[in-house]
N, C-alpha and C positions, 0 to 999 in steps of 0.2 A: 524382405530381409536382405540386408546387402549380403556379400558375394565376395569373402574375405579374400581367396586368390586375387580377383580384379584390382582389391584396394591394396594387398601388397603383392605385388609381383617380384620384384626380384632382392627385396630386405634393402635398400643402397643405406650404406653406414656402418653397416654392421660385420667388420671385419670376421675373419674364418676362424673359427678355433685354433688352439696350437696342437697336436697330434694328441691323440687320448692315449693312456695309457694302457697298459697288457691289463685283459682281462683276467680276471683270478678264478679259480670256482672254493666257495663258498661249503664247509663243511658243519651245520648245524650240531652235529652229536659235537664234534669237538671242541665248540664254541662252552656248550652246554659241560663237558665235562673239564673246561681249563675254565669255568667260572665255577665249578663244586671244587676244584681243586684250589680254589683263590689266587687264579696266575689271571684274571681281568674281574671289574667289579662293575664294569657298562658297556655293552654296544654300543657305540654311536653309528646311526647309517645317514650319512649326509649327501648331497648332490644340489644340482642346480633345477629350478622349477621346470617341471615336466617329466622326469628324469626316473619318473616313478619310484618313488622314493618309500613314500604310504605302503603303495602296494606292497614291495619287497620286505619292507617291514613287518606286516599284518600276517605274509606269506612265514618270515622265518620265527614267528613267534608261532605259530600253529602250529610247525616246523616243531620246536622247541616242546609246546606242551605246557608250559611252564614259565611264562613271560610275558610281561606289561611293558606297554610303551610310553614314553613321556615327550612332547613334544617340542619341537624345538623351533617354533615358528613365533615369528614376535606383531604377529598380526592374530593370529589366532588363539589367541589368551581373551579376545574382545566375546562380548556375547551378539547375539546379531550381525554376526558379519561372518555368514555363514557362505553364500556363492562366492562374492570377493574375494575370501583366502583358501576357497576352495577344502572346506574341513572333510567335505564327503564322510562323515560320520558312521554312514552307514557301511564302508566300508570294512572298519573293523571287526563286524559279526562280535561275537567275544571275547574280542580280544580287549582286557583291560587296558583306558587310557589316559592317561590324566596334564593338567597343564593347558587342556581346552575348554575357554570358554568360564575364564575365571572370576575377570572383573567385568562392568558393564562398558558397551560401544562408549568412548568419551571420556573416560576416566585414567589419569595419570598412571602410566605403567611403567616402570623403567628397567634399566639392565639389573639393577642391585635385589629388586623384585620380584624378580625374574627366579635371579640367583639363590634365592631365599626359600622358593613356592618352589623348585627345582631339587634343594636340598634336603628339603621336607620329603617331597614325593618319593624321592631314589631313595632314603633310609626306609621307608615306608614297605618300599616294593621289596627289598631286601628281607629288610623283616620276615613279611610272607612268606620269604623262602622262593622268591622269583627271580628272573634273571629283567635287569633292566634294560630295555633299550630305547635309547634317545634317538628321535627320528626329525630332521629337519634341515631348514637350510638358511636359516640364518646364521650367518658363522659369528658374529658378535655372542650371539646366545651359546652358543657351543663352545665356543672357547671362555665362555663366562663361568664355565661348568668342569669341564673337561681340563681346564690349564690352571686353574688355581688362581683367577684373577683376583686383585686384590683391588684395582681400579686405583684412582688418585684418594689421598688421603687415609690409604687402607679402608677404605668402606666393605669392602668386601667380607666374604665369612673365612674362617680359618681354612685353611686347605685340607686340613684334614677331615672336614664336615664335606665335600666335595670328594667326589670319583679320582682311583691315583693310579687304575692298572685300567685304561681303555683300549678298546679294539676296535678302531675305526672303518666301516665300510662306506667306498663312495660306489655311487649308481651311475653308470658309464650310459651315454647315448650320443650319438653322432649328432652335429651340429645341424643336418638336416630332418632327421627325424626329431631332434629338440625344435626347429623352426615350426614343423608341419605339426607337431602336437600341441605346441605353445596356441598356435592360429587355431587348430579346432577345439582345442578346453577354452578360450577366448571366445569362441562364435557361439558353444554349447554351455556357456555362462549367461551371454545376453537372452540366449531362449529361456532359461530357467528362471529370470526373473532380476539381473542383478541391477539392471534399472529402478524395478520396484522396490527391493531391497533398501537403496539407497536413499530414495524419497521417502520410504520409511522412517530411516535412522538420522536426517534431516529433519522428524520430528522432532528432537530430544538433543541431537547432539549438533551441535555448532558447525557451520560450512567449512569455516579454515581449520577445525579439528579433522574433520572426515581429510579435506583437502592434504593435511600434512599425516596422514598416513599412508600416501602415498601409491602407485601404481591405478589398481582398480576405484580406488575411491579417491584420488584426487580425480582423476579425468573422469569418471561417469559425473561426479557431483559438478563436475563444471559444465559439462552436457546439461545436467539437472537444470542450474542457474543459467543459464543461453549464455554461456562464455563460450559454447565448443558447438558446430554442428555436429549431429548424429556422424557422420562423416569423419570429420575432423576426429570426432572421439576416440572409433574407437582405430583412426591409424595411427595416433598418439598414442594411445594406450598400447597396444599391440606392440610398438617399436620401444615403447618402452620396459615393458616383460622381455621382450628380446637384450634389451640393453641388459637389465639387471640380471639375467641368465646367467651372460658373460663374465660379470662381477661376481657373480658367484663363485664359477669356476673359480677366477683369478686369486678369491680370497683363498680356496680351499687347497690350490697349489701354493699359493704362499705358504699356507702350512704343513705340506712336505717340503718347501724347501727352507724352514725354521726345523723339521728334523723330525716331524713327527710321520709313522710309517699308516698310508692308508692303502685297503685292500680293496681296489675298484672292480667292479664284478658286473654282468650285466644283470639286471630285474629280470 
């Protein structure tokens, strides 16, 4: 097994973060009682991949008592593509979750889709008498949800069938503890099988399908097809989770500075 320190030594490319912001601490009773009051109708807990996001989530619903998660990942609606987006499933013990694992690997899924299976589930949870929280970090999906998009053409759903009082939590991590988690859930992906995985779902579903969802399943699957040595794989890969990290962030600051207020906290 290679020896992921050796193959990236010192990230070159990958500029530094801009300074993080003040950590908040996080009060679950009061979260819990300004959603029985009707002053928020969704958590959202967002961050950048690694950032432990899952966790904190799974944590403040236990917390709660009384609350389902819905997720907010646009890779993990696929069925079989379970190492790759990292669902760790088992994490959530019982804590209800929904929005994983919806359509099959290979099948047309899109933002409006998304929006629709989204606004089904958060009336649903509500219902029950649950408090909802949306966990993810695709920020296209969250803002799909959370802003009332209506997209080109209005294809969207009415705003009022969408969340109007949120509370956003982001998950705060230093640029190097993001680097050095990023590189070991990467190295503790290839042992569990995300090679196999892949040559699996190259059963059934199409190369340039896999290939254009991009990060873990374009570059294993080019690995797969002798486009990439094992080598080459996974420093491509790797530099590229690193990349989209960054865009993460970038997206999710862009929206504090469009005006929306988020409450960064450590996991």
């Amino acid at each position: 097994m290679l020896n992921r320190t050796q193959l990236l030594p010192d990230r070159p490319g990958i500029p530094p973060m801009a300074p993080l912001p003040e950590a908040e601490v996080i009060d679950p009773a009061a979260l819990a009682a300004a959603y029985a009051a009707g002053e928020l109708d969704l958590v959202c807990i967002l961050g950048p991949t690694a950032s432990g996001k899952t966790h904190y989530a799974v944590s403040l619903a236990q917390q709660l008592g009384n609350a389902e998660i819905l997720s907010a990942d646009s890779r993990q609606v696929y069925q079989g593509m379970d190492i790759g987006t990292g669902k760790d499933l088992r994490e959530y013990g019982d804590v209800p979750y929904h929005l994983i694992d919806i359509v099959p690997a290979g099948a047309q899924f899109n933002i409006y889709q998304y929006q629709a299976a989204f606004a089904q589930a958060w009336a649903d949870v509500r219902r029950r008498g649950a408090l909802p929280i949306l966990c993810g970090g695709s920020g296209l999906y969250i803002e799909s949800v959370t802003r009332g998009y209506k997209f080109e053409l209005e294809n969207g759903l009415p705003s009022e069938s969408l969340p109007q009082k949120v509370y956003y939590i982001g998950t705060l991590v230093t640029r190097e503890e993001r680097v050095a988690r990023i590189d070991r859930r990467l190295q503790e992906r290839l042992e569990e099988g995300l090679v196999d995985e892949i040559r699996g779902l190259l059963q059934t579903v199409p190369a340039d399908r896999l290939i254009g969802y991009g990060l873990e399943y374009k570059f294993v699957t080019q690995y797969v097809l002798g486009q990439l040595s094992y080598e080459e794989m996974v420093i491509a890969l790797g530099n590229a989770i690193h990349q989209f990290a960054k865009r993460q962030m970038t997206w999710f600051r862009g929206m504090e500075r469009d005006g929306l207020r988020i409450h960064w906290t450590l996991p």
